[in-house]
C-alpha positions in Angstrom: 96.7 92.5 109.4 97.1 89.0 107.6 98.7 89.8 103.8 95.9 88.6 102.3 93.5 91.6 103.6 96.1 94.2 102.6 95.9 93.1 99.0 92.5 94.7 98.7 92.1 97.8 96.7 90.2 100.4 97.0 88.9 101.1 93.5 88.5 104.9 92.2 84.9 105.8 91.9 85.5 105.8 87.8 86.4 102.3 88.4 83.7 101.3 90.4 80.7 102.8 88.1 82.9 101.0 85.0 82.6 97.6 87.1 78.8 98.1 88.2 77.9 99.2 84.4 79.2 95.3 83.6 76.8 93.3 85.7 72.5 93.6 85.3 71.3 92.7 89.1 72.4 94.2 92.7 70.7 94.7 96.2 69.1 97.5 97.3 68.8 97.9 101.0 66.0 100.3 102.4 64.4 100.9 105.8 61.0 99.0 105.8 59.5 99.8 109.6 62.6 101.0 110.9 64.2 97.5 109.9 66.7 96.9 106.8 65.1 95.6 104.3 67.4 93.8 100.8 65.9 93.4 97.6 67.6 92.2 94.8 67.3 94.4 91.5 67.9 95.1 88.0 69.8 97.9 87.3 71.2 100.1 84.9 73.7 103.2 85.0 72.2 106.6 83.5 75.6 108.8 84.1 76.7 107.9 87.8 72.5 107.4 88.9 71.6 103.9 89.4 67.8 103.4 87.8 65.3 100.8 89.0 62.4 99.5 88.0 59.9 98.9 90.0 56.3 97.5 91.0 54.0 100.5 91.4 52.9 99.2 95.1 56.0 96.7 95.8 57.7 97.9 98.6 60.4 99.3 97.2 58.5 101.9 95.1 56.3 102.5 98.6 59.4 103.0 101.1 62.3 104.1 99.4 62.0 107.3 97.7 63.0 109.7 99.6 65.2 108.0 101.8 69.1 107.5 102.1 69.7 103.6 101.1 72.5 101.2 100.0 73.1 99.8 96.2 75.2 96.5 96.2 76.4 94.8 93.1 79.7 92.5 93.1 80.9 89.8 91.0 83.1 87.4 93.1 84.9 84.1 92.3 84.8 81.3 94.8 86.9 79.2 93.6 90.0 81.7 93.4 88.1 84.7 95.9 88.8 86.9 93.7 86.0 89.6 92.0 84.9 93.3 92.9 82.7 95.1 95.0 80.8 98.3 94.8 78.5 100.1 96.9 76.3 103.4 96.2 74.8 105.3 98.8 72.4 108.2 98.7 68.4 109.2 98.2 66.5 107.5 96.4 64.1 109.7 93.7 61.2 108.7 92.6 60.6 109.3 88.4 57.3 111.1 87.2 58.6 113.1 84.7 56.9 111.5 81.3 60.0 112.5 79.2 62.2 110.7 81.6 60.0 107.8 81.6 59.6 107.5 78.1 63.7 108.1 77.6 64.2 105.3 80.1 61.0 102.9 78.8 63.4 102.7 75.8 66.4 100.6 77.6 63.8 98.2 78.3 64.7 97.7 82.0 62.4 95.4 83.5 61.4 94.3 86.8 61.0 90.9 88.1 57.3 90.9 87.9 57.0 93.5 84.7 53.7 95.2 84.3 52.6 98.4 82.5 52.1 100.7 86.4 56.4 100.2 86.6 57.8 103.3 88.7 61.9 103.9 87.6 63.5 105.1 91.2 66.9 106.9 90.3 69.6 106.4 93.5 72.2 109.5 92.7 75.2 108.6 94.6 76.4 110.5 97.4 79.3 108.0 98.2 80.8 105.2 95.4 83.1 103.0 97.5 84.3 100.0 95.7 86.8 97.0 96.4 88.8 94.8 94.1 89.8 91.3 95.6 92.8 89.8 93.9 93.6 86.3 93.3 93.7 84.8 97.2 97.7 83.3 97.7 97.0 79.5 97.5 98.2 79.2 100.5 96.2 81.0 102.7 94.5 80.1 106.0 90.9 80.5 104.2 91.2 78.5 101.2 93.1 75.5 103.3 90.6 75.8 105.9 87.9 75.8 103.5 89.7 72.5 101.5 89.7 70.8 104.7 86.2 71.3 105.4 85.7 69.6 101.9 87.5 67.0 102.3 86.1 66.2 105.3 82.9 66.1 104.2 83.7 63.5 101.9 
């Protein structure tokens, strides 16, 4: 294993839900017809739960509670490849209850496409599995390769 790949660290899951509170959009991936489907989303953390907004007939709100699905949200660094990684698995719940709605309409989470007929979907984690990436060595294989490529190209 190259050095570079055993510098990454596994972050604690207190670490990972601290990281994922600091950025507003991830992916959600969900089975559409038996095929992965990824949608980016807004986000925001209620305890450990990941809440979405959501169209009332997008695809998302149609397909996904109910199921087992993936949450992705990173913030990486080309330039030095360095950033974080967290991923959040387990069901997706669909809110109705009107307390909870009108407890989360007041963070103002919106969708892409906002519209009054918004369903919040709630993804309570089952596994939190996160990754820091340090600072790559300025010498490693990737980031010459990658600079020759560049220059290359020029």
């Amino acid at each position: 294993m190259s050095a570079e790949l055993s510098n990454l660290g596994a972050l604690s899951e207190s670490d990972a839900l601290a990281l994922l509170a600091t950025v507003p959009v991830g992916r959600l991936v969900y089975s559409d017809r038996a095929l992965p489907f990824v949608t980016p989303v807004n986000f925001i953390l209620d305890g450990s739960d990941v809440v979405i907004r959501a169209g009332r007939r997008s695809r998302l709100a149609t397909h996904a509670p109910g199921n087992v699905v993936a949450f992705e949200a990173d913030e990486i660094n080309a330039v030095d490849r360095s950033g974080w990684s967290v991923v959040v698995t387990g069901r997706v719940q669909l809110i109705d209850d009107a307390d909870e709605v009108a407890r989360l309409d007041a963070w103002h989470l919106q969708t892409w496409r906002p519209a009054l007929s918004d369903r919040y979907l709630r993804l309570r984690p089952e596994l939190i599995s996160g990754q820091q990436l340090p600072i790559a060595d300025s010498h490693s294989s990737f980031g010459q390769s990658r600079r020759h490529v560049a220059d290359a190209q020029s």
